[in-house]
C-alpha positions as CSV (number, residue, x, y, z in Angstrom):
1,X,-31.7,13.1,-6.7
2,X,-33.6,14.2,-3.7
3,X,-30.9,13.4,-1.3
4,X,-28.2,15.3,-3.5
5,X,-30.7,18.5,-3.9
6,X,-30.9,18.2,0.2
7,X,-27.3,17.9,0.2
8,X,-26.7,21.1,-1.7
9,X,-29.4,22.8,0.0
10,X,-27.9,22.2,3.2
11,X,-24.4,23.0,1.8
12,X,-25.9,26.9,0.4
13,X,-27.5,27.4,3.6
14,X,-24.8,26.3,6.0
15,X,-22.4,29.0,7.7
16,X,-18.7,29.9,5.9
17,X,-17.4,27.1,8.4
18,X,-19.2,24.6,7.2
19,X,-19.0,25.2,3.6
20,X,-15.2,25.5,4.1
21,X,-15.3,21.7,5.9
22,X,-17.0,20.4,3.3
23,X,-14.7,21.9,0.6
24,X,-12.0,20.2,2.9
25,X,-14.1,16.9,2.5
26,X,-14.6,16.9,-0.9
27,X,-10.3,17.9,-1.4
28,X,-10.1,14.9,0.3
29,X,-11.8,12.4,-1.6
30,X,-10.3,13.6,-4.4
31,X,-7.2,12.5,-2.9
32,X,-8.3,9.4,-1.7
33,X,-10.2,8.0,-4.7
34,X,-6.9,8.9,-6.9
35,X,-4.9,6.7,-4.3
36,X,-7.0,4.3,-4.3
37,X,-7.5,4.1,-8.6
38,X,-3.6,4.3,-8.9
39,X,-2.8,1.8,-5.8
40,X,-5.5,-0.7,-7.2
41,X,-4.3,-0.7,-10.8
42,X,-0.1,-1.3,-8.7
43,X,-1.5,-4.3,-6.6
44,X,-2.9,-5.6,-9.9
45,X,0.2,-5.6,-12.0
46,X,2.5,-6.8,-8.5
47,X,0.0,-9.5,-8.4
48,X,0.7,-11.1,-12.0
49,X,4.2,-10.2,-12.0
50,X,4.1,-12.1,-9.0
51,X,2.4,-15.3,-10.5
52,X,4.6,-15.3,-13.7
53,X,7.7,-15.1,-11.9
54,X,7.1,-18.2,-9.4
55,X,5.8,-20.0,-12.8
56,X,9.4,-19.2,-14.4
57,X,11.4,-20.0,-11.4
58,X,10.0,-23.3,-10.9
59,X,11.2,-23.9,-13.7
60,X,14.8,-23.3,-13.1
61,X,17.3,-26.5,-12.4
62,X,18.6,-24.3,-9.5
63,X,18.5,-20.8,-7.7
64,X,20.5,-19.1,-10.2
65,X,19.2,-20.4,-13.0
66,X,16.3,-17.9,-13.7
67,X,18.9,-14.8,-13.1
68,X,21.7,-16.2,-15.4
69,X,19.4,-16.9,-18.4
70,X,17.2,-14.0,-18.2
71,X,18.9,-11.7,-16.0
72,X,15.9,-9.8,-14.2
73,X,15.3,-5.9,-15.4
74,X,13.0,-5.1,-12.7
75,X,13.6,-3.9,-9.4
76,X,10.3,-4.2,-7.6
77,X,8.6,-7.3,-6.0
78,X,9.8,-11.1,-6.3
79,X,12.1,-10.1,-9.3
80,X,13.5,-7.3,-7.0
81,X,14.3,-9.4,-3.9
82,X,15.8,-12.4,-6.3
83,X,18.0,-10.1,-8.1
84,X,19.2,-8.0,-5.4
85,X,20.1,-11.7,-3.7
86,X,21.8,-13.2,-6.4
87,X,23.8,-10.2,-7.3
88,X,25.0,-10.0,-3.7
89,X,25.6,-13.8,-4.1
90,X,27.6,-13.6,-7.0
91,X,29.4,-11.6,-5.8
92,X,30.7,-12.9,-2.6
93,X,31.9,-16.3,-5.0
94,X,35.4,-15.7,-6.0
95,X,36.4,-14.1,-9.8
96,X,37.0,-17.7,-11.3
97,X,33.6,-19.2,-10.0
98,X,31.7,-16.0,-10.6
99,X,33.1,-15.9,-14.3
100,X,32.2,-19.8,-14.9
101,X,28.6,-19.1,-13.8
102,X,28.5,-16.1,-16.3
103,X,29.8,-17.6,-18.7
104,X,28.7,-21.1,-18.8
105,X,25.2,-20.4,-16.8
106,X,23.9,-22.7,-13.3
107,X,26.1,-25.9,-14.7
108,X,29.1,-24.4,-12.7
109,X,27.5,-24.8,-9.0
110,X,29.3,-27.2,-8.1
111,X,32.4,-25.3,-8.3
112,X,30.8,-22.7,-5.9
113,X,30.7,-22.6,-2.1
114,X,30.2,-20.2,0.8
115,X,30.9,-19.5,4.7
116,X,28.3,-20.1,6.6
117,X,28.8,-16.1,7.3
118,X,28.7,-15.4,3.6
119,X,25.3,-17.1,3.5
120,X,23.7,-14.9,6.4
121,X,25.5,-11.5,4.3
122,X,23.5,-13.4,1.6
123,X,20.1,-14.0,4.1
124,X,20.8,-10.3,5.3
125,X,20.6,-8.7,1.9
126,X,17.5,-10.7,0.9
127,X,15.8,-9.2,4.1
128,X,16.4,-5.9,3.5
129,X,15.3,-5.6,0.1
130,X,12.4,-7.6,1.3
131,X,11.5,-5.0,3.8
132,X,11.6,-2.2,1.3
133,X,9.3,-3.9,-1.0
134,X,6.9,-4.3,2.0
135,X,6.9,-0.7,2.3
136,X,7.0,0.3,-0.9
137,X,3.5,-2.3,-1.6
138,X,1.9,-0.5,1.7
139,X,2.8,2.9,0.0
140,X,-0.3,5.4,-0.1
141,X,-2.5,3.1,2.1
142,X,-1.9,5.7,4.6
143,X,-3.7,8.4,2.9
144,X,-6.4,6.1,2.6
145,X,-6.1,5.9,6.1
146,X,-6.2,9.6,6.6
147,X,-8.9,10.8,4.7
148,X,-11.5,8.1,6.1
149,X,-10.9,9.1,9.2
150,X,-10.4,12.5,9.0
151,X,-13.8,13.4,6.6
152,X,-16.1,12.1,9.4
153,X,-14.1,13.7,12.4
154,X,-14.7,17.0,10.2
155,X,-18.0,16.3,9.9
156,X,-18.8,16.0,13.2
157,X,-16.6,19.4,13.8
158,X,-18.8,21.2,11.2
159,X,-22.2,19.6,12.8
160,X,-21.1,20.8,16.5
161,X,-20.3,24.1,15.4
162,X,-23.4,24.7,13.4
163,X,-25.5,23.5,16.6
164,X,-24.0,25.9,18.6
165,X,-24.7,29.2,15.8
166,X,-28.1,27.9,15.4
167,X,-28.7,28.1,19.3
168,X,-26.9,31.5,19.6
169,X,-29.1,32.8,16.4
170,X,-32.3,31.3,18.7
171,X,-31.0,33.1,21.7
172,X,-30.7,36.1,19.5
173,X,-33.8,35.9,18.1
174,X,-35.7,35.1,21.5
175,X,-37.6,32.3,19.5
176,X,-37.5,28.2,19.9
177,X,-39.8,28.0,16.9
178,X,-39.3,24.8,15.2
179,X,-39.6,26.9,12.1
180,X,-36.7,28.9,13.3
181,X,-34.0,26.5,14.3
182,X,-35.2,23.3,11.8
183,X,-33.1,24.6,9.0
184,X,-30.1,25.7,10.8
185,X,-29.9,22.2,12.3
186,X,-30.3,20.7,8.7
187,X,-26.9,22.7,7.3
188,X,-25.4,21.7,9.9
189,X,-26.0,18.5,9.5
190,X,-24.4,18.2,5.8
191,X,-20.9,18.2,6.9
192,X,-21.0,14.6,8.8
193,X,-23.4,13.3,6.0
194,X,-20.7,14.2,3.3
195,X,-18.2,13.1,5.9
196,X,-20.3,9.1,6.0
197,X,-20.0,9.3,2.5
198,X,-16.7,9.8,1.8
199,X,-15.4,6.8,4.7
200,X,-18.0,4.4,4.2
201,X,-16.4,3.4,0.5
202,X,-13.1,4.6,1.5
203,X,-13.0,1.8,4.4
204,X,-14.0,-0.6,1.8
205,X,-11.5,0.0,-0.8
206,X,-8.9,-0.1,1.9
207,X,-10.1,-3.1,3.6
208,X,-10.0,-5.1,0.1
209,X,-6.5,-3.9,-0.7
210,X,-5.1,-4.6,2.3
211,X,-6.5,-8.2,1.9
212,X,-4.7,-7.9,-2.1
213,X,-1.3,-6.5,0.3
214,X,-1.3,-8.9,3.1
215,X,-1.1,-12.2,0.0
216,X,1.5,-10.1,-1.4
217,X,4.1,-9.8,1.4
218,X,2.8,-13.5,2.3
219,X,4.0,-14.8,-0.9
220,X,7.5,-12.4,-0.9
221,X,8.0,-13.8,2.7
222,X,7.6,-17.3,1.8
223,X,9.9,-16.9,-1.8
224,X,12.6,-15.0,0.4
225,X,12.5,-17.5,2.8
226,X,12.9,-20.4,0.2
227,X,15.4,-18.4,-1.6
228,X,17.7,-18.2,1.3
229,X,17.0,-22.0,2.2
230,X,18.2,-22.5,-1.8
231,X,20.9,-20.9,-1.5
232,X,22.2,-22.6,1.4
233,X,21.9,-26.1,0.2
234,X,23.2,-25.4,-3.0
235,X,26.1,-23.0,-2.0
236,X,27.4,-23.6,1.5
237,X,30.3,-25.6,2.0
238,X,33.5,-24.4,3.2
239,X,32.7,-24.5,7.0
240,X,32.8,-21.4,9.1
């Protein structure tokens, strides 16, 4: 309570610049606590999509198995990098294959086989859509980013530049009085305090989910790379 009465204080008694940085500040975390709320509650849902869609594919007899019985809704994560594979893998298999597969489900494999070019069209589509899930899981870390290290920069811009009135109102006044330059100094000093509080949980927030988003892209670069392995075993067999 007494640091937040200091804080306003400070704030009333501070020059139109650094009332206006702080009003920047605050913008800011209002930004980056939003971000940080909606990106926490995404990496949450991506991580148990995640775990029930490894569960389900395990299960499968082979790599088209899960996508023929269920075939996958969702665009985004695992279920978006095995769809957008198997539906470039289908199809690349000729009509009659592709229709057997279809129709009849995985029991028609055997029937179905691919170029060793096909496989790395196959490998290239898998890596694509791989990448863009990357970025879109990194999505709005950058504002994170921006905000903790912009609020502090602008709080050491506000802190300068109320240093430098409270000198020139000292000059002005012909007086070094503690009395006189002790609560200039103080207002200025609000903007980097508001500034420390805004990064220090930011940089904690982003430092856990980053932790939550490097296991994510771990795991889709492991399944993608499996995937592709899958695939090759089970389709390639016409030679080059």
């Amino acid at each position: 309570m007494i640091v937040a009465n200091s804080l306003l204080q400070g704030f009333l008694g501070s020059n139109a610049t650094g009332q206006i940085i702080v009003l920047l500040q605050l913008l800011g975390s209002v930004v980056m606590v939003a971000v940080i709320i909606g990106k926490s509650r995404e990496l949450a849902a991506v991580a148990r999509t995640t775990r029930r869609f490894l569960r389900d594919f395990a299960t499968g007899s082979d790599v088209l198995d899960y996508y023929l019985k269920r075939r996958p809704s969702t665009s985004v994560g695992l279920e978006g990098i095995y769809k957008e594979t198997c539906e470039r893998l289908l199809k690349l298999l000729t009509p009659d294959v592709r229709s057997l597969l279809v129709g009849h489900g995985a029991d028609g494999n055997g029937a179905a086989a691919l170029t060793a070019r096909e496989i790395e069209l196959v490998r290239g589509t898998c890596e694509h859509t791989l990448d863009e899930e990357e970025i879109r899981v990194e999505k709005g870390m950058g504002a994170i980013a921006t905000v903790v290290a912009l609020a502090p920069m602008l709080g050491l811009l506000g802190t300068v530049w109320g240093v430098l009135d409270a000198f020139a109102e000292m000059g002005t006044a012909g007086s070094a009085s503690l009395a006189t330059i002790a609560p200039s100094i103080s207002a200025a000093l609000v903007t980097t305090v508001v500034g420390l509080v805004i990064a220090i949980p930011g940089v904690v927030a982003s430092n856990l989910m980053t932790g939550t988003i490097r296991n994510i892209t771990s795991d889709m670069e492991g399944f993608a790379d499996e995937l592709i392995g899958r695939i090759a075993c089970e389709f390639q067999g016409r030679g080059a």
